[in-house]
Structures are given as C-alpha cells and as structure tokens.
N, C-alpha and C positions, 0 to 999 in steps of 0.2 A: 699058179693060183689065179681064179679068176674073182670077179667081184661084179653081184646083183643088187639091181634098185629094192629097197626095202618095200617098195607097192606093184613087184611082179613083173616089169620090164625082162623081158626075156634075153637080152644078149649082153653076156659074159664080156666084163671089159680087166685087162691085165692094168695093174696097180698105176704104171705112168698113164695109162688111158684114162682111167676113173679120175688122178687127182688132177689132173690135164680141164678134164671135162668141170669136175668138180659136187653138181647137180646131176644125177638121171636125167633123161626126157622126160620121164611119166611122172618129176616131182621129186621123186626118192630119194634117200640116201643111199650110197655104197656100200655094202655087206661083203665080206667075204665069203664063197661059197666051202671052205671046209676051214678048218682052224688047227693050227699048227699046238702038239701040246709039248712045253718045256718044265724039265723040271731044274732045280737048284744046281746040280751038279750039269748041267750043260752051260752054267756062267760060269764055271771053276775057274778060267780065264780072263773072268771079263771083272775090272776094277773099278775103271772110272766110267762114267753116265754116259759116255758117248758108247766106251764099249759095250755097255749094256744094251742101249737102245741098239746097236748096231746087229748084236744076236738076236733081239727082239723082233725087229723088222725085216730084218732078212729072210726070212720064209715066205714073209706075203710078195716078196719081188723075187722068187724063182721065174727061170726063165724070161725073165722081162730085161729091158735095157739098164734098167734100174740096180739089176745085183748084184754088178759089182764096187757100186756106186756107194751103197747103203753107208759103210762106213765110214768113206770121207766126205759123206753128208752130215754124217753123228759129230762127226770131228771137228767140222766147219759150225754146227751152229749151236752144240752144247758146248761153250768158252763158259760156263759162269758156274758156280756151283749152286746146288740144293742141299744144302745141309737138314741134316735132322737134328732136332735139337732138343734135350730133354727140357720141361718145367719144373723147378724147383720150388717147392714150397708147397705139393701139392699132398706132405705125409699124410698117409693114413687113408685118401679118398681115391689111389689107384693113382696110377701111372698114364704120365701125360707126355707125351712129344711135340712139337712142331716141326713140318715140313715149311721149308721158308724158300716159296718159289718166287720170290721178290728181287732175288740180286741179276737179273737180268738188265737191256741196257734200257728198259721202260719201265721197269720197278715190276713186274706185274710176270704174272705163272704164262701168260699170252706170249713172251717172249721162245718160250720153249718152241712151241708147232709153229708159230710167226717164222722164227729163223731155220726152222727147217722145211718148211715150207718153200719160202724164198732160195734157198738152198739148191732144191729139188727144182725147182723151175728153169733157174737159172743153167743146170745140165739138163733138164729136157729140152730146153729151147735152142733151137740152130741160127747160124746168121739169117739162112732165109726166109724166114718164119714171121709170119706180120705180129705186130705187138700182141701182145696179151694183154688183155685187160681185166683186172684184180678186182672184182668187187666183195663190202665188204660192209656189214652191217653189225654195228656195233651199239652196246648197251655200256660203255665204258673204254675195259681195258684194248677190247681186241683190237682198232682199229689204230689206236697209239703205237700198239706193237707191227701191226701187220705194216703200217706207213715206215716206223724203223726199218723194219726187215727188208722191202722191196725197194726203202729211196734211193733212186739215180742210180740201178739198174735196168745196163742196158735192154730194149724191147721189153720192159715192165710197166704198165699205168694203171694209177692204182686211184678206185674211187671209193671215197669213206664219206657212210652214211651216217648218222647216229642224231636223236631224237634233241631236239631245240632244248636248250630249257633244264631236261632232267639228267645230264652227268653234270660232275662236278666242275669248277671253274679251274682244277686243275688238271684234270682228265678230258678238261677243254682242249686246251692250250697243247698238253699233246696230240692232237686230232685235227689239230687246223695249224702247226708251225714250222709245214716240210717245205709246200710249192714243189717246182720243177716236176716228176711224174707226179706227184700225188694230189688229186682235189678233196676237198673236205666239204660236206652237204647237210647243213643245219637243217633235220625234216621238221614241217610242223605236225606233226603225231608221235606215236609214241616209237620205241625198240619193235615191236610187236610191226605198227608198220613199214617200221626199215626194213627187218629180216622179211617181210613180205613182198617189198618192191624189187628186195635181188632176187627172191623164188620167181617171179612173176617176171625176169628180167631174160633168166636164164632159158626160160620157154615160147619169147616171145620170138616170131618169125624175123622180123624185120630187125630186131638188135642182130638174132644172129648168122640174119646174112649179110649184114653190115661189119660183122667186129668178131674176134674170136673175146668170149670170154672165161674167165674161172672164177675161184669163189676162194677167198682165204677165211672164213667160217670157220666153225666149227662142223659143218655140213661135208669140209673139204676131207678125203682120210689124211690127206696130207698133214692135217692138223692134228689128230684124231690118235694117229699111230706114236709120233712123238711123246706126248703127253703118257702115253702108256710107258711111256721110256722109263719116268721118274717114277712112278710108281713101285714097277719092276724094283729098281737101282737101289729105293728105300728098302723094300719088305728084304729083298735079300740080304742086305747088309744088317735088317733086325733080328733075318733067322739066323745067318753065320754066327750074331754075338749072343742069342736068348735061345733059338730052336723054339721059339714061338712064333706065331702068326699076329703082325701087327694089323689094327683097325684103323679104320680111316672114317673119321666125318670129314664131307667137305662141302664147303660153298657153292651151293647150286642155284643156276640159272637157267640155260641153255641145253644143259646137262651134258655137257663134251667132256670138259673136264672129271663125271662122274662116270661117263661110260667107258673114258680110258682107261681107269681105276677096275673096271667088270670085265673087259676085255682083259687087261693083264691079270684079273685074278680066273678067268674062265683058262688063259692059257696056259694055267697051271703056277702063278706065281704064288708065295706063299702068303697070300693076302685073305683077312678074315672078315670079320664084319664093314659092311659101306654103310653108313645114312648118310643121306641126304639133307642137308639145312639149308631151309629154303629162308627163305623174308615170309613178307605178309601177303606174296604172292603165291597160292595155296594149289595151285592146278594140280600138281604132281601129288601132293599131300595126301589130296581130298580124292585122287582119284583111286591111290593105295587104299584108302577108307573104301570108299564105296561100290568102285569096280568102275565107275560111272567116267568115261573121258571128258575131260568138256572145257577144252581150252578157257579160257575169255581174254577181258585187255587188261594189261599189268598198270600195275599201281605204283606209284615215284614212292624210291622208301630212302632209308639214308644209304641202304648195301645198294646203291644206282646199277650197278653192273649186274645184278641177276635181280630185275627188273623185269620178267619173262613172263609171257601168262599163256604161251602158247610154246614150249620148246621143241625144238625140232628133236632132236636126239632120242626125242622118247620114242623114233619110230623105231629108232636102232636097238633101244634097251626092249621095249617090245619084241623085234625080231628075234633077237635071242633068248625074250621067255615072255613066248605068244602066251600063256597059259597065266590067269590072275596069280591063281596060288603061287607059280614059282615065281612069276616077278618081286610078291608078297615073301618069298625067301629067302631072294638074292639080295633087298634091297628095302631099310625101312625111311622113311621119311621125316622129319618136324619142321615147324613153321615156328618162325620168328617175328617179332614186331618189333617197331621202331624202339620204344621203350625199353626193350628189352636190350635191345645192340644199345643203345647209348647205357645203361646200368651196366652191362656186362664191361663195354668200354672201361670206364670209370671202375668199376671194383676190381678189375685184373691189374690194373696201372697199382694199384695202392697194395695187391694181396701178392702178388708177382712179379710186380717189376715187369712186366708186358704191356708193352702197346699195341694193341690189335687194329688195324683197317675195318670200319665196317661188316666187311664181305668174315674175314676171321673170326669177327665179333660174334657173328651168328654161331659158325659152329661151335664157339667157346660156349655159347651160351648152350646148346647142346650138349655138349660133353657135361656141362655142371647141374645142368636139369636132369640125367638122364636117369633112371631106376641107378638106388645105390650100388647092388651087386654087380651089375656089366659094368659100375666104372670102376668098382675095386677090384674085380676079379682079369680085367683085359686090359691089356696094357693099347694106348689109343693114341692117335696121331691127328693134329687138325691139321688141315692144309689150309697154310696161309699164305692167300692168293695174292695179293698186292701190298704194297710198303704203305705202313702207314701214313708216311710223308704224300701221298699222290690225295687224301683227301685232311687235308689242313682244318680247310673252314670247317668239320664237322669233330674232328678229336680234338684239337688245341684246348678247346672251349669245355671239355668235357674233362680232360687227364689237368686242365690250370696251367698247362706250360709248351713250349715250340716242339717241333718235330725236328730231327739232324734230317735235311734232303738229301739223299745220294748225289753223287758227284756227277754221274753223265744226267741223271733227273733234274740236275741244277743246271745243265747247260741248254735241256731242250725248253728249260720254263722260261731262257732268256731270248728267244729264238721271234722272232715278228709271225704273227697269224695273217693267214688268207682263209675264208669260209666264205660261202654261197648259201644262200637261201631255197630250199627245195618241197614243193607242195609233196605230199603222201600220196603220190600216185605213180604207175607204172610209164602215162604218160609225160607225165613231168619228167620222169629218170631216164625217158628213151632220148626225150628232148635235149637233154643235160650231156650224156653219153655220145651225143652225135655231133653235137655244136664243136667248135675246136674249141683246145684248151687254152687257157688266157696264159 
C-alpha cells in the first residue's frame, strides 16, 4: 500500500516512509491510496485492543518493514484498557454508553497514538541514524502524552509547543515536567499558531538540512491509525453483544480523533452515526451549514484542548468525501458554549453520578439536546476523552467537591517544571531547534 499528500504531491510513500516523514512537502497530509475493507467476522480472533488494532493496521503495512512488526507494536503500547461503560439513569430517553479513553498513563485518549507512535519509531530507527526530532503542537492533551511516550528514548527529541496562558494549569505541568530529551515552549499566540509553526517547520529548507524531523500530531498516520484501533475494538464488541450498530459523538478539535472514528467506519467497522461536538469554536459547524471553508483564530473556552479554529484533518475528512453532500452524510456537527459545558457539568454530577471533563461535557451536552427520536431510537456512545481529574480548577467548583487524581497522574503533577518562552514565529522555532539543548 502506498500513501498520497491530501493536496496532490505525486510520489507514493510506504507507511514507515510517510509516518517517518510525518508532513508531505507540498503541506498535506498522508492518505492512503486504496483502503482495505473488513468485516466482523475477520476479528473472530481478535479479543483484546491490541489484537484488534493489530488486524486493523496490518494492511496498510503490506509489504513494508513495518508487517511484521504491527503486532507487537499493538502489544507494546495498548497496556491500559478502554472500557465501555453503560449510563444508568438514563430510562426512558434511549441508551447511553461511555467510552473512557482516560485510563492511560496521562489520563487522556492521546495516550493511545502517543504510545504507538513512540512504539513504531523506536523499531524504525537504527543505531546509525542521527536523532530524530519529535515536533509537536499541542492544544492540551497531545503533547503531555506525546512527552510520556518518547522520554529518554534513545535517538528521540522531542519539542512541545503549546499556547501561553490558555491550557489548564494542570495540563501545564504535564507539558513542561519531563527535561532530559524533551523541551516545552510557552508560545505567545494561540494552538492555531503552534500547529502553524511546525507546518512551517516541516517545509523550511534550512531546518531540514540541519535535523531530520517528524511530527507526533495528529497530522502524523502514526497517530491517526491507532486511534482507529478503539473504535474498531468498541463497535464490535457492541455488535457481538446487540447486532446493532453503535454511534458515536465525540470531542472535536483538530478532528484526528473524529477521523479515526470515519476511517474505521469507511473500513467496514460496524459503526453508525458520528457527530461532531465542537465548543464555541464553529469552523467545522458553520462550514457543514454553509458550504463555505473558512478557517479563522480559536477562542479560549473551558474544553482548552479543541481550541481549533483552523483543523488540520479536515483535509483528510475532505479527501474522502470531496463532495459537500456526502461529507453532509458522513458526518453532522454542533457547537457548544462555555455555559453550556459548565450546566451540563453540574447536572450530569447530580442526575448520574458522572463527572465529565470539559472536552466530554460537550458531547454530553449533545447527546441531551439532540431531536428526541435519534436519542431513543439509537443506542449512543460519548467519547470521553480526558479524566476529569486533569482539569480541577474548572469541575471542583462546579460538581462542590474534589476529584480522586489517578495514581501515575499524581506522580507527574509532583515532578519540577522546565519551559522556555517562544514568539509565534517560524523564526523563533528555527532558532530554538538549532541552539543546543540546556
């Protein structure tokens, strides 16, 4: 299998090439040029998420170095589970699930493509090979994760970008308390121009005849395929026990997380309706509505981590339905506001017995607004992307009482910070990158 830049770049690169590389040259993202279709009964085998993901991804590394590899990559970095979990309490107004991609070792759904990612590097790389260097532009969770995944592996350095000011002060403290390979880079602008200064990083001449680098993004497939993993692992575990097709709202930002979900349902998983719940960041929303693309700059809300007003991945959801209507089929949208996530917060706590994270809050709130008949008639799943414990100062104050922190989340929040100050420029980032590390 080969895999093209989603803006036309002509030459076909095999899977360890493309996640290798990370970015096209012409900008792009990685596509697959044909797509493998599975049905139900080719996991008859497959139990646990690694083994899932490991059928899952194995087709896009035919032929490559990578194939025989695939599974005890699965192996090595799905250690934690994804439980699905039903809601109780919800008689009468349909059927509710959570997916809880939190119990990873940074509380957050990033931990899945973070550790396999790292994973995958780790056997591409040979002793001779000059470092690689991890860039990594975060709205939150990813670069907490991506910094666990890669610390103080060998030939690995890893630089995390992410916007001054607008994550949380505990989504901080993950992002700046590794040292040794990892630096952390307080920009003064927003997510919007973090992810801009590693697209701008990846195409500049002079970085990359100086450094090899890559991209742990969601840009990266390395990311991108994983995540499709749980998906998979979910629906078919809903259709063996219902022979129904489970939905999914989930937390969107960046929209990685939402295309992995497209991608395993395009390759035949038994997966039914997606939306999308966004914040008060409306790009994706407003573009469904009107036809009209039109990026702009994201707005600080309390979900910090899909914070996006420009996401990449929509090139990807794009490519595979270039056509208004069918993207309009594949896939609906809503927007959320801050109000809303703090109300929904606070009445799931008292009606549930749920504590939601922001980022879950949204699609809870989705799933409770939506037309009566799709929530009684379809049985639905939220993906809850991060532990509620990773944003404190914003739930405590809202549910009247503490969060239980996870146990390895409790030991990185004791850990001393190192961050550096970084202007929102390509130049500032080349300067940063070049300088030696402290």
């Amino acid at each position: 299998m080969r895999f093209f830049s989603t803006r036309g770049e002509p030459l076909g690169l095999s899977l360890s090439e493309a996640v290798l590389r990370g970015l096209a040259p012409d900008g792009g993202l990685y596509v697959p040029d044909a797509w493998p279709h599975l049905v139900s009964k080719d996991f008859d085998h497959c139990e646990t998420l690694a083994e899932v993901g490991a059928r899952l991804i194995s087709p896009f590394a035919i032929g490559d170095r990578l194939e025989s590899l695939i599974a005890e990559i699965t192996s090595d970095a799905f250690n934690f589970p994804a439980p699905l979990v039903p809601v109780t309490g919800v008689d009468g107004e349909g059927e509710m699930h959570v997916l809880e991609l939190f119990h990873g070792p940074t509380a957050a759904f990033k931990d899945f493509g973070a550790r396999f990612l790292a994973a995958t590097f780790q056997r591409l790389r040979v002793a001779s090979d000059p470092t690689v260097n991890i860039l990594v532009a975060t709205s939150g969770d990813t670069g907490g994760a991506v910094a666990a995944a890669f610390h103080r592996r060998p030939g690995m350095a890893v630089t995390v970008l992410f916007p001054k000011g607008l994550v949380s002060p505990t989504q901080e403290r993950q992002l700046t308390c590794w040292g040794d390979n990892v630096r952390s880079f307080a920009v003064a602008g927003t997510f919007d121009d973090c992810q801009r200064m590693v697209k701008e990083a990846f195409v500049d001449p002079q970085l990359s005849a100086a450094m090899s680098l890559s991209s742990a993004n969601s840009i990266n497939l390395g990311r991108l395929l994983p995540q499709a993993a749980y998906y998979a692992s979910t629906s078919l575990r809903y259709w063996r026990e219902h022979t129904r097709k489970l939905n999914f709202i989930i937390p969107s930002g960046n929209l990685g997380n939402a295309v992995a979900c497209i991608w395993a349902r395009h390759m035949g998983l038994p997966i039914g309706r997606v939306v999308l719940a966004h914040n008060a960041n409306r790009t994706v929303v407003d573009f469904l509505q009107t036809g009209e693309w039109s990026p702009r700059r994201s707005l600080a809300t309390l979900a910090s981590a899909m914070d996006v007003g420009h996401p990449s991945n929509m090139e990807r959801l794009r490519a595979l339905h270039p056509d208004l209507d069918s993207l309009r089929g594949a896939v609906t949208a809503e927007s959320v506001d801050d109000e809303r996530i703090a109300t929904r917060i606070r009445r799931d706590r008292q009606r549930f017995g749920q504590i939601w994270c922001p980022h879950t809050a949204v699609a809870a709130e989705v799933w409770a607004t939506m037309d009566e008949r799709s929530r009684r008639e379809l049985p639905w799943c939220l993906v809850a992307t991060a532990s509620p414990a990773k944003f404190p100062e914003i739930v405590e104050p809202l549910i009247g009482s503490s969060i239980p922190v996870p146990p390895a989340l409790a030991e990185l929040l004791q850990r001393p910070t190192q961050v550096e100050p970084l202007e929102p420029s390509l130049a500032a980032l080349r300067t940063a990158l070049l300088s030696p590390r402290r």
